[in-house]
N, C-alpha and C positions, 0 to 999 in steps of 0.2 A: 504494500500500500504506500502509495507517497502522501507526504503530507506538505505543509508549507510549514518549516520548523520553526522560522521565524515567526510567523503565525501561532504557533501552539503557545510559544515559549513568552510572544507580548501578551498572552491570554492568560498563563498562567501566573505572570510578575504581579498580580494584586492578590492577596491574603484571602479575600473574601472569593472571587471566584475561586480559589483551588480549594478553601471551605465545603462552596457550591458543589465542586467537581467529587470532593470526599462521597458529599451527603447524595451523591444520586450514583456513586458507586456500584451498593448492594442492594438499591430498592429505588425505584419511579418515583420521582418525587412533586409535586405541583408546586409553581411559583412561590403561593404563600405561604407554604411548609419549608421554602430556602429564605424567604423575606423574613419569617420568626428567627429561624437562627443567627442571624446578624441585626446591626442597629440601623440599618441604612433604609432608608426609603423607600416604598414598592417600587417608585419609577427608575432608581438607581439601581435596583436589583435586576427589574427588566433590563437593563440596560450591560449589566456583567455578563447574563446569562444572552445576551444576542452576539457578545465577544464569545462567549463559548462557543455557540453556536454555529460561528460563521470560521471559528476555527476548527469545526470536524468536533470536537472532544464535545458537547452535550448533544441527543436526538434532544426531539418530541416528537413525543407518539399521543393519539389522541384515543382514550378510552371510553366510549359512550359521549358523553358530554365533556368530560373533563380532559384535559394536557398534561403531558408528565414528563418529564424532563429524564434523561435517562445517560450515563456515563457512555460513550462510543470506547469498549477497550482494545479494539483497535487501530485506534488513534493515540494511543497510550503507550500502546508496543510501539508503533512506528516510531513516537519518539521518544522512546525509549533508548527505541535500536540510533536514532539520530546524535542523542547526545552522547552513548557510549562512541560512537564514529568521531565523535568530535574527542573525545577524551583517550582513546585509542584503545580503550577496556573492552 
């Protein structure tokens, strides 16, 4: 899989998305269920999660009525495999 590493890596430089990115790891999680766990503003949390987003590292899947935000870990190995390249590991 290619990624844009550079992409991954300015998505993951704020504390709260990679938070975000924990919390929808091992379970789907909806906006407002990422909005409780930090102090920041629903529109500011919109706004981490559309940086996730557009760097491959969060879906959304829509379940019935509801969105849920979900870890890509494939996008996680890739840059995984990216930064170990860079480090020579």
């Amino acid at each position: 899989m290619d990624i844009d590493l550079d992409q991954v890596l300015r998505a993951l430089s704020h504390p709260d998305r990679r938070l975000f990115l924990r919390a929808c790891r091992d379970a789907p999680r909806a906006a407002g269920e990422l909005a409780d766990l930090s102090n920041l503003a629903v529109a500011t949390v919109s706004e981490h999660l559309k940086v996730l987003r557009t760097a491959g590292l969060l879906t959304l899947d829509k379940q019935g009525r509801n969105w849920f935000y979900r870890t890509d870990p494939a996008v996680l190995k890739a840059a995984r495999r990216g930064i170990k390249d860079i480090l020579g590991d």
